[in-house]
C-alpha positions in Angstrom: 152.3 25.8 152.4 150.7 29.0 153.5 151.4 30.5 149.9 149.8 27.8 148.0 146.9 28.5 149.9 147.1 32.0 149.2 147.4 31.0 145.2 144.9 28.5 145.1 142.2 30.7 146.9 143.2 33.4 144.5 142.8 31.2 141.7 139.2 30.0 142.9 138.3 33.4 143.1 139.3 34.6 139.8 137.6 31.7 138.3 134.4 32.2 139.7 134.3 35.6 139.4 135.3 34.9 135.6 132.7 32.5 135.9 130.1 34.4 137.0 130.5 37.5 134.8 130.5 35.2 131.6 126.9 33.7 132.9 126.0 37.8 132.7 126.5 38.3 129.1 124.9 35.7 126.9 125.3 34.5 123.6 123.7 34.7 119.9 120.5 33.1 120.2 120.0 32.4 123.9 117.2 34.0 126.1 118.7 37.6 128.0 120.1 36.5 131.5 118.5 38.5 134.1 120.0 41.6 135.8 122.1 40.7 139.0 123.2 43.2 141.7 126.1 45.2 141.0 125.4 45.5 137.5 124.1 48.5 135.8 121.9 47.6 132.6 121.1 50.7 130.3 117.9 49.1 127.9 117.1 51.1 125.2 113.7 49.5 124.5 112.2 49.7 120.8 108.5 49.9 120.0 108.9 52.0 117.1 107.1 54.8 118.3 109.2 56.9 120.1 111.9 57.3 122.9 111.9 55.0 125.7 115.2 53.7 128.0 114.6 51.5 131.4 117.5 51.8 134.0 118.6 48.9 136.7 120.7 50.7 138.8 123.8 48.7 140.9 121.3 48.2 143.7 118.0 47.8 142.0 116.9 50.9 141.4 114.7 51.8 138.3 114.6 54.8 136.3 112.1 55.4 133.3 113.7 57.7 131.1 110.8 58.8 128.2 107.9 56.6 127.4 107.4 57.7 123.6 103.9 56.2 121.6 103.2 58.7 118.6 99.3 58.7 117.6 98.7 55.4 116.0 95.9 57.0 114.2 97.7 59.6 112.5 98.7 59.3 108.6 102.4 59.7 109.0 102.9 57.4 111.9 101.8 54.5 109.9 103.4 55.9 106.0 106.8 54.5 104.9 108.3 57.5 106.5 107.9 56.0 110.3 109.4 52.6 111.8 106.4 50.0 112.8 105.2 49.1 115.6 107.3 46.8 117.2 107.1 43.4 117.4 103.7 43.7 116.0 100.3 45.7 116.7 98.5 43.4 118.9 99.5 45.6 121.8 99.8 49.5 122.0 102.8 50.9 122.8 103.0 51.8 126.4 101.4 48.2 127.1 104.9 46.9 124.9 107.0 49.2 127.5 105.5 47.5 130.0 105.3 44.1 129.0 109.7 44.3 128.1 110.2 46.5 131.9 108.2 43.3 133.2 110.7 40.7 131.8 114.1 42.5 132.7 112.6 43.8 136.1 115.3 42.9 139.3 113.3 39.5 140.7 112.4 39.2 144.2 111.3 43.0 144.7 107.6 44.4 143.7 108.2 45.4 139.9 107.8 49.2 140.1 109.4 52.1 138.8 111.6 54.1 141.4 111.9 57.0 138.7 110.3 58.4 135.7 112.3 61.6 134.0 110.8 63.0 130.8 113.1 65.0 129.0 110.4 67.0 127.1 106.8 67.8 125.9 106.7 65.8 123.0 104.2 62.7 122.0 107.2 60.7 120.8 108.9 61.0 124.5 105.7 61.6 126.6 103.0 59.8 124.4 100.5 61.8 122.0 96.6 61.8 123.1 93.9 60.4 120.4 90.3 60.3 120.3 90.1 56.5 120.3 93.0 55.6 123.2 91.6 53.4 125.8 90.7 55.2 129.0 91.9 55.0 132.8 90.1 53.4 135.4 91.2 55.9 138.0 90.2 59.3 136.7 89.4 61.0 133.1 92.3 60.6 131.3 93.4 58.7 128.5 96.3 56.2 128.6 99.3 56.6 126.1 102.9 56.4 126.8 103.8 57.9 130.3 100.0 57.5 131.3 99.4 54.0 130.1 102.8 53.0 131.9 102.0 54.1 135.5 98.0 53.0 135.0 100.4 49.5 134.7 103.2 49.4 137.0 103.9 51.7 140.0 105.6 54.9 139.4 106.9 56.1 142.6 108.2 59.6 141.4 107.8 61.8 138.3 110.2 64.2 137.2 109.5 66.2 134.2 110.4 70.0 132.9 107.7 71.7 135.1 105.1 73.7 133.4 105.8 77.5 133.8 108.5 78.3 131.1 108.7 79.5 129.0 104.8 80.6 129.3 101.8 79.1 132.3 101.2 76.0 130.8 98.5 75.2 132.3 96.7 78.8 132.1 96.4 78.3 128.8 92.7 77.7 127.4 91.9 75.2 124.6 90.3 76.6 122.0 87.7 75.5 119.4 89.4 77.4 116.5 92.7 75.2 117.3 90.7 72.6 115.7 91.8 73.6 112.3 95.2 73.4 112.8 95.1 69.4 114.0 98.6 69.4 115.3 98.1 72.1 117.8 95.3 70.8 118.8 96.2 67.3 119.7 99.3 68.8 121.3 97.1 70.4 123.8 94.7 67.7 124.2 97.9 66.0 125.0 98.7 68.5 127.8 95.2 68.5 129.0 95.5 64.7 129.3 98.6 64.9 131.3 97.6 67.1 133.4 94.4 65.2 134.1 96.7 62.4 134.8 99.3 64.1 137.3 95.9 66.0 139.5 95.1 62.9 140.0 98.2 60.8 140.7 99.6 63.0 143.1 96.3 62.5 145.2 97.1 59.4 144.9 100.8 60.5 146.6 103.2 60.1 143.5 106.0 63.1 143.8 106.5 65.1 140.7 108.6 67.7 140.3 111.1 68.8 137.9 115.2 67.9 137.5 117.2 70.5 139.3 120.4 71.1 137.5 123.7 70.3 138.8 122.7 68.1 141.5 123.8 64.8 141.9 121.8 63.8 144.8 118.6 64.2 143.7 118.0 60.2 142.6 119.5 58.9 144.4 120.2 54.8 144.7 117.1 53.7 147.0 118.1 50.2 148.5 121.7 50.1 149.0 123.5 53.4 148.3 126.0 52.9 151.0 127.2 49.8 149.0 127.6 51.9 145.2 129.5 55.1 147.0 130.8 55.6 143.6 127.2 55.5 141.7 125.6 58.5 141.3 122.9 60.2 138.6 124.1 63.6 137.8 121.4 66.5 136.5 123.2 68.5 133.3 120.2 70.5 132.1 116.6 71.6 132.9 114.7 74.4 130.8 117.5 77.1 130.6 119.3 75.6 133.4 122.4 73.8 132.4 125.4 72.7 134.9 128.4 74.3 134.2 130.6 71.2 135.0 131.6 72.6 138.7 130.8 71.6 141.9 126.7 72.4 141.6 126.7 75.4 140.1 124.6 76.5 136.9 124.4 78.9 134.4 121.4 80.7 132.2 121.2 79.7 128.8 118.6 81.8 127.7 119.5 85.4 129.3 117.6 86.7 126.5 113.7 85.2 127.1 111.2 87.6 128.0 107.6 86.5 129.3 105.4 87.5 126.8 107.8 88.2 123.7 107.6 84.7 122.1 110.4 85.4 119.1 112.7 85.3 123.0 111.1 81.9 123.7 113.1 78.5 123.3 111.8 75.7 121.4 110.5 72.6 123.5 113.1 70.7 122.4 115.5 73.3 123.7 114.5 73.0 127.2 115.0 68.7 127.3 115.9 67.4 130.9 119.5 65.8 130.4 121.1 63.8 132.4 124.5 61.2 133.0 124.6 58.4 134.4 128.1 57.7 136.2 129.7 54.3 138.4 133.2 54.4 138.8 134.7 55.7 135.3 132.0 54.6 132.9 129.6 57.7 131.9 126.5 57.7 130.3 124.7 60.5 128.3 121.2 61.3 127.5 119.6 64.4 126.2 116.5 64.4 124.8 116.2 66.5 121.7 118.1 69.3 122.5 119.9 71.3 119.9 123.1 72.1 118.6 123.2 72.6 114.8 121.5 76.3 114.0 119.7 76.8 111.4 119.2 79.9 109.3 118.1 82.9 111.3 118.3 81.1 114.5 120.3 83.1 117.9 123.5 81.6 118.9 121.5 80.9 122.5 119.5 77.9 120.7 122.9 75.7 120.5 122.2 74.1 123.4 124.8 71.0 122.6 127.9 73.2 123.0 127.4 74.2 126.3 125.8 71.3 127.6 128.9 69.3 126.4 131.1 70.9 127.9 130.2 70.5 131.1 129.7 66.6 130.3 133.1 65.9 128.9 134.0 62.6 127.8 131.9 59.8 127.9 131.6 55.9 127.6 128.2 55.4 125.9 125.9 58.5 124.5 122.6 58.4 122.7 122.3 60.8 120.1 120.2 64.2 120.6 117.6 64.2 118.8 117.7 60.8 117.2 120.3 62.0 115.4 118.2 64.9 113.6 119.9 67.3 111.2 119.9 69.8 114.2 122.1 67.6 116.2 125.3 66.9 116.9 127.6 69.7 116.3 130.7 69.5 115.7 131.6 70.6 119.5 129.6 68.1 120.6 131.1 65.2 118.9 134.8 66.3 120.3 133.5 67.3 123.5 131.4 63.9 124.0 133.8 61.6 122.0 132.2 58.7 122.9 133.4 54.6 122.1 129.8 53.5 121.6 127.0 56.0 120.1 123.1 54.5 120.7 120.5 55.7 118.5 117.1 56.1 119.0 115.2 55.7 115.4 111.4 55.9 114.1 111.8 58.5 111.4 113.6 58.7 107.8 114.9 61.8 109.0 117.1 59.6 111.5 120.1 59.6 111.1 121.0 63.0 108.9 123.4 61.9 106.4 125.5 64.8 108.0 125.1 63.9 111.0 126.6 60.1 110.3 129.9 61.8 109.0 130.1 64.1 112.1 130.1 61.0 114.5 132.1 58.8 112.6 135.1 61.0 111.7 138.3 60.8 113.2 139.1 64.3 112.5 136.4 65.1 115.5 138.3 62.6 117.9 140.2 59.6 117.2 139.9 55.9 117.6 136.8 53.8 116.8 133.6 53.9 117.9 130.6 51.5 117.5 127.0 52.7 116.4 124.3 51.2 117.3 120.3 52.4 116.5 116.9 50.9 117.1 115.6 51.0 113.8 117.2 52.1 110.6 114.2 52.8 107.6 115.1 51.7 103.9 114.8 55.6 102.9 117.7 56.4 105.2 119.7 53.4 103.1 118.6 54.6 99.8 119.6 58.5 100.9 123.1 57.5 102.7 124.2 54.4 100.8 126.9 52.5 102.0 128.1 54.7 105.4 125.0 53.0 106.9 126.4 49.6 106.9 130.2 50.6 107.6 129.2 52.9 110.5 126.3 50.6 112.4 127.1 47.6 114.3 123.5 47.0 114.0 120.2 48.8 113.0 117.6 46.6 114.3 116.6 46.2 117.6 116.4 46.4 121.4 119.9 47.9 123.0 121.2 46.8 126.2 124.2 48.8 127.7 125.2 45.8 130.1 128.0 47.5 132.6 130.4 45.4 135.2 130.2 45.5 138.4 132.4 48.8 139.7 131.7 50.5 136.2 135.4 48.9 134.2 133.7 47.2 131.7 130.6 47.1 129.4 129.3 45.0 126.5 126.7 46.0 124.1 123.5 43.3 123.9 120.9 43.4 120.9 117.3 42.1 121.5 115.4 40.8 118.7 112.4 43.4 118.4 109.9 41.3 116.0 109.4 38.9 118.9 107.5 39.1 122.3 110.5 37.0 124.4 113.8 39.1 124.5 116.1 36.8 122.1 120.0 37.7 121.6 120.5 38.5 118.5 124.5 39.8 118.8 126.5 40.9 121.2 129.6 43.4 121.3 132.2 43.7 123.8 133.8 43.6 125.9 134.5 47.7 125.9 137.1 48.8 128.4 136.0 51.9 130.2 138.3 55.1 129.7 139.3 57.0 132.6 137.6 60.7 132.5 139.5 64.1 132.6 
């Protein structure tokens, strides 16, 4: 009698739970289901103006991870070479960011942002100033990406590179003759703006400080961290910092740099914030734009993949470096990473390199399959690539959603129709088992 019970409560217990995870993952054509505790959701949200992912940690917790909007008024962000706005112009970008995070937000808690990492210096993964954006009610500074998010929804800390390396950022003086070179110039308007902004939000008490490599304990889960002992965030890289896979420890990438001798300085893309993302066995990488394929002339010090990838090891889910530039993902990389499911962030022509493609896709890097999936995918890069485009994607259009299982075993893969304000399924993928790590 006793084991009949047993059975039957075993039984009711895998059916619900069977139940419950199947009302998690929706299908083709129905609205997204919301995010539940115990679940991590990875969003990799598309405006088609840069980098931008939105974390729901296991207990609730948010992390902002880039808020890219290129200048809207500038002549190559609106040519055939760039993705368009996405689902349409009758918002900017950062009020786009804000209007998805709003939607997916965990219910029942104030809709705010825990953390806000930007990997780099970069108007595609920071926002880029122009003369027309709308201004801030709070101070004199203009709102565009990371700025026009936290004018919107809390932001409760800010982590970004810091801004001494490899030169005094802020020391630096604006000049009128940087006007004839417009790039520079709105690249330092840009810093000037964001500088504006973070003088006056930390008045306003928002920490902000910068990653510190090799720790795993610096974001940590902020409502229930007792309940996800096996959740954690772990800092690979800041600047020339880079964790060298044990315990805490880091090593110097750039032993060469000297203040003042700027053929020693790294690029900005070189010194991207990474970061994984780890419960139980799955693992999650992002990089920023860091590095890995040199180009003529370059020091071997500026392949920044190889040694970040080596102290990542293998992982379940990794977004390409760089959007999958031509300088990215080396071969070392690829076989060090070897990941089932590849995301790719897209707004140029220049995304995916047709090398590139081949690198991630062969099985002479590492074996088995593996699924690719990128926000946008631009007729050029068709026309360039042919046919490895539409045997190596799973899809090219859209919102991605990395939805994991609770206790990190299992994961599916959710696309979100872009050209439409409510978040639509357009396909989902899955279910991926979760390899155990070395």
């Amino acid at each position: 009698m006793l084991r009949r019970i047993f059975i039957s409560v075993v039984l009711l217990y895998c059916t619900c739970h069977s139940f419950t995870v199947q009302s998690q993952i929706p299908n083709k054509g129905e609205p997204l289901t919301s995010w539940k505790e115990g679940y991590l959701d990875l969003h990799h949200i598309n405006t088609g103006r840069g980098n931008v992912a939105y974390y729901v940690f296991p207990d609730g917790t948010t992390m902002l991870f880039d808020a890219g909007e290129m200048d809207p008024t500038d002549a190559r962000t609106n040519s055939k070479r760039n993705s368009a706005i996405r689902p349409n112009d009758s918002k900017r970008a950062y009020e786009w960011i804000v209007h998805y995070i709003q939607q997916v937000a965990s219910q029942g808690r104030k809709q705010l942002i825990n953390y806000a990492v930007l990997s780099h210096f970069h108007g595609d993964h920071m926002g880029a100033w122009y003369e027309s954006a709308p201004r801030s009610t709070r101070a004199d500074y203009a709102l565009m990406g990371i700025t026009g998010v936290a004018e919107l929804l809390p932001v409760e800390a800010l982590f970004d590179r810091g801004y001494d390396f490899p030169f005094d950022f802020k020391s630096r003086v604006l000049e009128d003759s940087m006007k004839k070179d417009p790039v520079t110039y709105n690249y330092w308007k840009t810093m000037d703006n964001y500088f504006s902004f973070v003088r006056q939000r930390e008045k306003e008490k928002l920490l902000t400080t910068k990653l510190l490599a090799g720790s795993r304990k610096q974001l940590p889960l902020r409502y229930d961290a007792a309940r996800y002992p096996d959740f954690f965030v772990r800092n690979i890289k800041c600047n020339g910092r880079i964790w060298t896979g044990k315990d805490t420890s880091t090593m110097e990438q750039f032993p060469m740099f000297r203040s003042g001798d700027r053929a020693t300085f790294p690029s900005e893309n070189a010194c991207s914030q990474v970061i994984t993302i780890n419960y139980g066995n799955f693992r999650y990488y992002t990089g920023g734009d860091i590095p890995g394929n040199l180009q003529y002339g370059q020091a071997p010090w500026m392949d920044i993949e190889t040694p970040v990838s080596k102290a990542v090891g293998a992982v379940d889910v990794a977004t390409m470096d760089h959007h999958g530039n031509r300088d990215a993902l080396n071969e070392n990389f690829v076989k060090n990473l070897r990941p089932r499911v590849w995301i790719e962030q897209v707004w140029s022509s220049d995304h995916p390199g047709h090398e590139v493609l081949i690198r991630a896709t062969t099985p002479y890097l590492y074996p088995g399959p593996r699924d690719i999936f990128s926000t946008n995918m631009l007729q050029a890069n068709r026309d360039v690539i042919g046919p490895l485009i539409d045997r190596a994607y799973k899809s090219t259009q859209g919102h991605i959603l990395v939805r994991v299982l609770p206790g990190g075993n299992t994961y599916y893969v959710i696309i979100l129709d872009d050209s439409v304000e409510s978040l639509k399924v357009k396909d989902v993928f899955g279910p991926y088992e979760v390899n155990k790590k070395d």
